[in-house]
DOSE-171112 format. One line per field, with one value per residue (C-alpha): residue in one letter; x, y, z. Coordinates in Angstrom, 2 decimals, decimal comma, always signed. Each point is the difference from the previous one (the first is absolute). Example, Ala and Ser with C-alpha at 12.3 -4.5 7.8 and 13.67 -1.06 7.14 Angstrom:
2
resn (a / s)
xx (+12,30 / +1,37)
yy (-4,50 / +3,44)
zz (+7,80 / -0,66)
REM end
This chain:
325
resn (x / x / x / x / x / x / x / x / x / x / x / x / x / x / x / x / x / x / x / x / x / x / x / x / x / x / x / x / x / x / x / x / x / x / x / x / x / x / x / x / x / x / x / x / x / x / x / x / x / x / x / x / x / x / x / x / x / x / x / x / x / x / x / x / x / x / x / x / x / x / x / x / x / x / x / x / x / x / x / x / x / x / x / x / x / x / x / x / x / x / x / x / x / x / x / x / x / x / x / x / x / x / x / x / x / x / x / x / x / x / x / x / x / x / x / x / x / x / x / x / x / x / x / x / x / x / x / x / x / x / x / x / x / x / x / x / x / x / x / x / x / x / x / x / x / x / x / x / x / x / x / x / x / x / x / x / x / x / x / x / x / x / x / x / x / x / x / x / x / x / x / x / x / x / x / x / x / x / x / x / x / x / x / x / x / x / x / x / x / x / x / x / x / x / x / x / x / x / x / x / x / x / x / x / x / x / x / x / x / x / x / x / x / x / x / x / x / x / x / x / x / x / x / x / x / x / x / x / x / x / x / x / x / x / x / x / x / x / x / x / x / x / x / x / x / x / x / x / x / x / x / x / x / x / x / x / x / x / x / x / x / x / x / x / x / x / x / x / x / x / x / x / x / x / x / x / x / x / x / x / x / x / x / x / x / x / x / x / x / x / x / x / x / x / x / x / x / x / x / x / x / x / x / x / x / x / x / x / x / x / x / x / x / x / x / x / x / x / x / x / x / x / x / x / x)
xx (-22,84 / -1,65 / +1,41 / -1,74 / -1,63 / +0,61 / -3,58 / -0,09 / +3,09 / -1,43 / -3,49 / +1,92 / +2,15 / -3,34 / -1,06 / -0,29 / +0,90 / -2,78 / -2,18 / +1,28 / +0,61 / -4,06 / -1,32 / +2,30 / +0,84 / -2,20 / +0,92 / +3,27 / -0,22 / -1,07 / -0,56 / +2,49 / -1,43 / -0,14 / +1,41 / -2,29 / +0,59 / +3,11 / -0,18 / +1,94 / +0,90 / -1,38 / +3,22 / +2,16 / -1,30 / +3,07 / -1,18 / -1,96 / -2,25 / -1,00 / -0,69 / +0,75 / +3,30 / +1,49 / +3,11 / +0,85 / +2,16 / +1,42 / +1,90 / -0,09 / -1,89 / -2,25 / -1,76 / -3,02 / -1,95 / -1,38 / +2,76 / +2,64 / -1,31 / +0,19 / +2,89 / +1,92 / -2,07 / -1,41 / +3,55 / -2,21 / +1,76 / -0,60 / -2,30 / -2,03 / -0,59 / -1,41 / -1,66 / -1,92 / -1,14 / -1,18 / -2,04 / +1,76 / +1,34 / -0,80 / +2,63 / -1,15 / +4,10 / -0,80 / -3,06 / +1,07 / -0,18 / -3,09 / +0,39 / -1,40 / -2,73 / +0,78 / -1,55 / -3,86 / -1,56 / +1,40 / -2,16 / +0,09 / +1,16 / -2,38 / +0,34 / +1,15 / -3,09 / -0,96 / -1,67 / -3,30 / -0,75 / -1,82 / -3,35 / +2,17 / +3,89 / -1,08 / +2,14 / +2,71 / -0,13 / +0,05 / +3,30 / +1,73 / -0,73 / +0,91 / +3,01 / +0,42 / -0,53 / -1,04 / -3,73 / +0,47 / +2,53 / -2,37 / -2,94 / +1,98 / +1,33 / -3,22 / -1,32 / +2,41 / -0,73 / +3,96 / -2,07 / -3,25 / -1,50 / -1,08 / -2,54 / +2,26 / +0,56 / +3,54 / +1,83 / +0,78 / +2,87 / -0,16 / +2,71 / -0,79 / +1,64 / +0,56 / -3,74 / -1,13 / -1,02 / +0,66 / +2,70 / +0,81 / -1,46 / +0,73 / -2,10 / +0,84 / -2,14 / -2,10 / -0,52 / +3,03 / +3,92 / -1,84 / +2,67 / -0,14 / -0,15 / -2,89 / +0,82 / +1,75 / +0,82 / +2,38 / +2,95 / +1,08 / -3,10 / +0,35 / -1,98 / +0,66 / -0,70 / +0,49 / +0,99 / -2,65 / +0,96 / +1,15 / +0,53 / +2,85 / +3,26 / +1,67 / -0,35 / -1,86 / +3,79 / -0,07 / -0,83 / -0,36 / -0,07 / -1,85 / -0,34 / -3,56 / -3,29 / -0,20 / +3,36 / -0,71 / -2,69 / +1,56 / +2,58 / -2,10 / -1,85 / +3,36 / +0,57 / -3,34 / +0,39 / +3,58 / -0,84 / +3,07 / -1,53 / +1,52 / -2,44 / +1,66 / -0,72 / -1,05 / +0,23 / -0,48 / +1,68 / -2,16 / +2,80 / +4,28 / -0,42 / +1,12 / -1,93 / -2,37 / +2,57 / +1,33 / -3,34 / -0,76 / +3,48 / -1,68 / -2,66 / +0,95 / +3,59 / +0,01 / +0,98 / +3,48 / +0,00 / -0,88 / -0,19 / +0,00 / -2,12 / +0,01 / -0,44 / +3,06 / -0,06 / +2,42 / -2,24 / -0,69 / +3,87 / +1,16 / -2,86 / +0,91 / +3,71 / -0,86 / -2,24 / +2,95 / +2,01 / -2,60 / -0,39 / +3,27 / +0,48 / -2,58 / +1,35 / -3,48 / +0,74 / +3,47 / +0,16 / -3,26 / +0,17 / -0,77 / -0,63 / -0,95 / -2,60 / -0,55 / -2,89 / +1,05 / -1,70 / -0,59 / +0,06 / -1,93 / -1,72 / -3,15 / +1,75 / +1,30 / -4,13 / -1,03 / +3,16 / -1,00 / -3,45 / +0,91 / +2,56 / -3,05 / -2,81 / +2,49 / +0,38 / -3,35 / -0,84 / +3,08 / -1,82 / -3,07 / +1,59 / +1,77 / -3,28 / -2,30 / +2,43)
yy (-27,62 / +0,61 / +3,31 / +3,47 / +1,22 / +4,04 / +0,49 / -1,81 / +3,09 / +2,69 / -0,89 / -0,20 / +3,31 / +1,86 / -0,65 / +2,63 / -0,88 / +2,23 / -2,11 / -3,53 / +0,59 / +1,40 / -3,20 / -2,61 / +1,48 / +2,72 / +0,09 / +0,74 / +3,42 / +3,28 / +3,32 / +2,36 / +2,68 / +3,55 / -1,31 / -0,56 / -2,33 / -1,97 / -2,76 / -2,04 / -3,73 / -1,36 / -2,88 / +2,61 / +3,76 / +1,47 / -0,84 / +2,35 / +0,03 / +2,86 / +0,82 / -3,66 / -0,03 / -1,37 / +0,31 / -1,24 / +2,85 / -2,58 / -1,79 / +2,53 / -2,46 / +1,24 / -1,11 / +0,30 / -3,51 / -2,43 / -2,07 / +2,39 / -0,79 / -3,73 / -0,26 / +2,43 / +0,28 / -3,80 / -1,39 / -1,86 / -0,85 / +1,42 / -2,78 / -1,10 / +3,25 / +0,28 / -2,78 / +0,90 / +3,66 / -1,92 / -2,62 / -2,86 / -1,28 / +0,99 / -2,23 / +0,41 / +1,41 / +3,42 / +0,99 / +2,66 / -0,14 / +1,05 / +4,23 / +1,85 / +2,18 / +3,21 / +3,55 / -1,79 / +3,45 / +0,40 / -0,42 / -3,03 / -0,28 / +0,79 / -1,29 / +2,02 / +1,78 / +2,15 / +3,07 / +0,32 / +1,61 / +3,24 / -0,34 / +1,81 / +1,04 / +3,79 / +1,66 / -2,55 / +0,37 / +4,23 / -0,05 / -1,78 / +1,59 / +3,63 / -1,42 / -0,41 / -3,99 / -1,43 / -0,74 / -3,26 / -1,66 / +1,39 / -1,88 / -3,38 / +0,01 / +0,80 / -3,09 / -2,57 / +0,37 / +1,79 / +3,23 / +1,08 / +3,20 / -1,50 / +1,26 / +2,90 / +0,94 / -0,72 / -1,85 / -3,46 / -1,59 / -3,90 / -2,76 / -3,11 / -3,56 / -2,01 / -1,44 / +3,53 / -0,54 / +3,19 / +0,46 / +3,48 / +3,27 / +3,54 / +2,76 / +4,11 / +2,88 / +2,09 / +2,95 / -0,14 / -1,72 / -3,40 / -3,09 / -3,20 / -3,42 / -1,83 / -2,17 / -4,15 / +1,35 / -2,13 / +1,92 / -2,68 / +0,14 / +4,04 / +2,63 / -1,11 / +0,90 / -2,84 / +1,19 / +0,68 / -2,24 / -3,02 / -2,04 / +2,64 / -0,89 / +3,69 / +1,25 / -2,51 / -1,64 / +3,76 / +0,91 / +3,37 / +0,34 / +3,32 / +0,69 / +0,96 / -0,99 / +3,44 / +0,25 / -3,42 / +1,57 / +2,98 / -1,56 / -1,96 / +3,33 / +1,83 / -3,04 / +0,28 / +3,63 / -0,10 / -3,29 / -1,77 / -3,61 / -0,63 / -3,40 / -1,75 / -0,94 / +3,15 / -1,05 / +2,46 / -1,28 / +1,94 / +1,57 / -0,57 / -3,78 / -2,64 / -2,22 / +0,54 / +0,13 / -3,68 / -1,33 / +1,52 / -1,71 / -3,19 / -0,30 / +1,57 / -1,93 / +1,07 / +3,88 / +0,92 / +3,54 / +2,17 / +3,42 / +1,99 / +2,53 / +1,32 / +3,80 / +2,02 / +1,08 / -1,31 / -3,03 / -1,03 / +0,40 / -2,02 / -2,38 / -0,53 / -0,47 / -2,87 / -1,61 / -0,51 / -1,44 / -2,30 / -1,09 / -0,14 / -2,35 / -2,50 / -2,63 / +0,10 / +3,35 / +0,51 / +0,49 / +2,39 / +2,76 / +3,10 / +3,59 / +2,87 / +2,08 / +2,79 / +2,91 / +2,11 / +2,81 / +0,21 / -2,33 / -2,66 / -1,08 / +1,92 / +2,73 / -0,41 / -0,46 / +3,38 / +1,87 / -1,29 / +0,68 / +3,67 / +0,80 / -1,60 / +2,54 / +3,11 / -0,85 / -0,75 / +3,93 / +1,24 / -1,38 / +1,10 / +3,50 / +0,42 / -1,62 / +3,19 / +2,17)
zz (-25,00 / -3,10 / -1,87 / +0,48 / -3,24 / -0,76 / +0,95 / +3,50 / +0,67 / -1,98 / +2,71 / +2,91 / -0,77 / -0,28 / +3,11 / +2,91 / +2,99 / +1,85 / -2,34 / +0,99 / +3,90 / +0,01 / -1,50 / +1,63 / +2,91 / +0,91 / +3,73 / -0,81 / -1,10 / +1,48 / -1,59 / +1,84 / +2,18 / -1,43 / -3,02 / -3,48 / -2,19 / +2,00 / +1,83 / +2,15 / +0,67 / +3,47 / -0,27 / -0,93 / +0,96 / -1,64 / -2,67 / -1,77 / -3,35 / -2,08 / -3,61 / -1,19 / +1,58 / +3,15 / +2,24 / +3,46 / +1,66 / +2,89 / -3,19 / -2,92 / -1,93 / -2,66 / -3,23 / -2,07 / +0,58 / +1,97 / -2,19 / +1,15 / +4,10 / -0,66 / -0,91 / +2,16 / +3,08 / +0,55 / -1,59 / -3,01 / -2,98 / -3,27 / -1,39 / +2,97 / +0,36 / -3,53 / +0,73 / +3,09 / -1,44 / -2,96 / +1,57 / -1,07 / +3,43 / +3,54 / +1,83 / +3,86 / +0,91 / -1,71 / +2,58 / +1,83 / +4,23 / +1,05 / +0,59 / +2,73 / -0,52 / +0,38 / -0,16 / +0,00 / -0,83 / -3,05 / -2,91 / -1,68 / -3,67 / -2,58 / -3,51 / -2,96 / -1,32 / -3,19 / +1,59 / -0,96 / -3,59 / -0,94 / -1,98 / -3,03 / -0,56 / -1,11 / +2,69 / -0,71 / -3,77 / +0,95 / +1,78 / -2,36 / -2,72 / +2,09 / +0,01 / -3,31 / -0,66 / -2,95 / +0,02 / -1,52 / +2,25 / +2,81 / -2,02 / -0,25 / +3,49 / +1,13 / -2,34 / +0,81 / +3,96 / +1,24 / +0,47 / +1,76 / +2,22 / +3,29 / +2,44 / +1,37 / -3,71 / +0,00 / -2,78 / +0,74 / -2,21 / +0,43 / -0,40 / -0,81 / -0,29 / -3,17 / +0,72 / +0,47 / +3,32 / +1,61 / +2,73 / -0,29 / +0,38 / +0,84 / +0,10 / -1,57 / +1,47 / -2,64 / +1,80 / +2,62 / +0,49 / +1,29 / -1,28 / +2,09 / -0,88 / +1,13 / +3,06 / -0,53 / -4,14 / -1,03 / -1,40 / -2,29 / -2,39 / -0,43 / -2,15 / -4,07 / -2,81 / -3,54 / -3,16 / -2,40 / -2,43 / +1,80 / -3,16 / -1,27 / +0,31 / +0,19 / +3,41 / +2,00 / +1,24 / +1,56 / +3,79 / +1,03 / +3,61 / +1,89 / +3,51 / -0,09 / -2,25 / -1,10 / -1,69 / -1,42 / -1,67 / -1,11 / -1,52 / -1,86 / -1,00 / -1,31 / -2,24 / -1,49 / -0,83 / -1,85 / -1,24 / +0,62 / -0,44 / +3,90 / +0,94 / +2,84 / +3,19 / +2,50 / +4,29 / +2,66 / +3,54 / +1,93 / +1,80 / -0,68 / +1,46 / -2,56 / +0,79 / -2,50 / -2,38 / +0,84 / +0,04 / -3,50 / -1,23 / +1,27 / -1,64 / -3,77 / -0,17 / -3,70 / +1,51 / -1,65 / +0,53 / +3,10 / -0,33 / +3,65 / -0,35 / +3,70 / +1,54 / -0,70 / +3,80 / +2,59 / +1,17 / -3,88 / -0,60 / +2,37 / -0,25 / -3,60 / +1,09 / +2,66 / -2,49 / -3,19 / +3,19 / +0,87 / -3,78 / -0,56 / +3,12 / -1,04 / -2,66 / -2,01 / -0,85 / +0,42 / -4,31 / -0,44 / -1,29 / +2,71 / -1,23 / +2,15 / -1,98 / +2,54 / -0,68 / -2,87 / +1,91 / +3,81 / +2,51 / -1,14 / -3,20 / +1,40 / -0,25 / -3,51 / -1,06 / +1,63 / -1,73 / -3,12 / +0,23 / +1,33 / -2,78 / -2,89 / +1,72 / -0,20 / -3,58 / -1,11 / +2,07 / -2,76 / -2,71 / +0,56 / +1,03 / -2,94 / -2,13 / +1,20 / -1,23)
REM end
């Protein structure tokens, strides 16, 4: 059998197993009943999917692929498995028995999908710069297509692959606590943001890693206004799921430091905790170098913004207090 190359793997590891089972073998998966966003495997129901993992409860089996399922659900090895996610076999053995259909009125599938834009990004552009981000890293996001207003006027960050072909999405309220991610994202191709200067050799070896878009762009923001020089890499999970994370690591091998920039609340904490273990545990990143960079101020990096815009207004009303007299 003729050797795997690093990109065959790197293809195979990215993809979602929600993803594969819908185009191969669609009547082998069912959304679950009063459930959103999880689905379950007719051959196996305990088997559920959700948020670009998936664990079967009857075996406490688990992973984050449709790699991962091969290989411990259908008993594939390793490189056929590769193989067959990657098109380059389909030996007849690996077909699955033909699964009932169950639960006929649920809905079928749909396909990932961008939701529909909004004629301009004013209300978008508004509420990020209420909360205190920098205009131009609004402007650029907006510009290089991770960022739009849709019709519902709600911010929509956007993920995308390294053909930037969009898999990702999730969508941030304006005028209200709206968060969801838009329905099939693929967690592995999460919210990012490039250094400026991708040329430069200082920072761009540098990941910082954010729960949410937001704080991504705050802490962007922060650096601009001390002008620290920070240009790394920025990536939002869109949540405390590392799966984001590991796909990220895929695709940017050249990553040498991670810095774990997570809330400083009990979720974040231990979030951050289970993700140095996971790391740690893999051999391609057993060496890096992990540093947890929590909010200076706050919760969250969001936080940190408003403070700092707060303490800069009640000294600018000093000034100008102490200027009349």
């Amino acid at each position: 059998m003729p050797k795997l190359t690093e990109e065959q793997i790197r293809q195979a590891r990215s993809i979602d197993l929600l993803d594969y089972l819908t185009t191969h073998e669609p009547n082998n998966v069912r959304m679950s009943k009063g459930r959103t966003n999880e689905y379950f495997l007719v051959e196996h129901d305990s088997l559920k999917m959700s948020n670009g993992k998936w664990f079967r409860h009857s075996t406490q089996q688990g992973g984050h692929s449709a790699l991962d399922f091969l290989i411990k659900i259908r008993g594939i090895p390793f490189a056929d498995a590769v193989e067959t996610l990657t098109g380059k076999s389909a030996a007849s053995s690996l077909n699955p028995p033909p699964a009932k259909i169950l639960h006929k009125s649920s809905p079928p599938l749909k396909p990932f999908v961008l939701p529909a834009p909004n004629k301009n990004n004013d209300r978008v552009i508004a509420y990020l710069r209420g909360r205190g981000i920098d205009k131009e890293v609004i402007n650029r996001c907006i510009r290089t297509g991770i960022l739009y207003e849709n019709i519902n006027h709600r911010c929509v960050f956007v993920g995308r692959d390294e053909n930037n072909v969009p898999k990702y999405a999730s969508e941030r309220g304006t005028a209200d606590g709206w968060k969801k991610d838009i329905a099939r994202s693929n967690k592995w191709f999460c919210f990012a943001l490039p250094p400026e200067q991708p040329l430069s050799k200082a920072t761009n070896k540098t990941l910082a890693v954010f729960e949410a878009p937001v704080d991504l762009l705050a802490h962007h923001t922060i650096h601009k206004i001390g002008q620290t020089g920070w240009d790394g890499h920025r990536l939002s999970l869109g949540g405390i799921s590392s799966k984001g994370l590991f796909g990220f690591m895929e695709r940017h091998p050249e990553i040498a430091d991670v810095e774990l920039c997570l809330d400083s609340d009990q979720p974040g904490k231990e979030a951050t905790e289970r993700i140095i273990k996971e790391l740690l545990g893999d051999n391609r990143y057993a060496g890096m170098k992990i540093t947890v960079v929590p909010a200076p101020f706050g919760t969250d990096y969001a936080d940190t913004l408003l403070a700092m815009k707060q303490l800069n207004n009640q000294r600018n009303d000093i000034n100008r207090h102490q200027t009349a007299f």
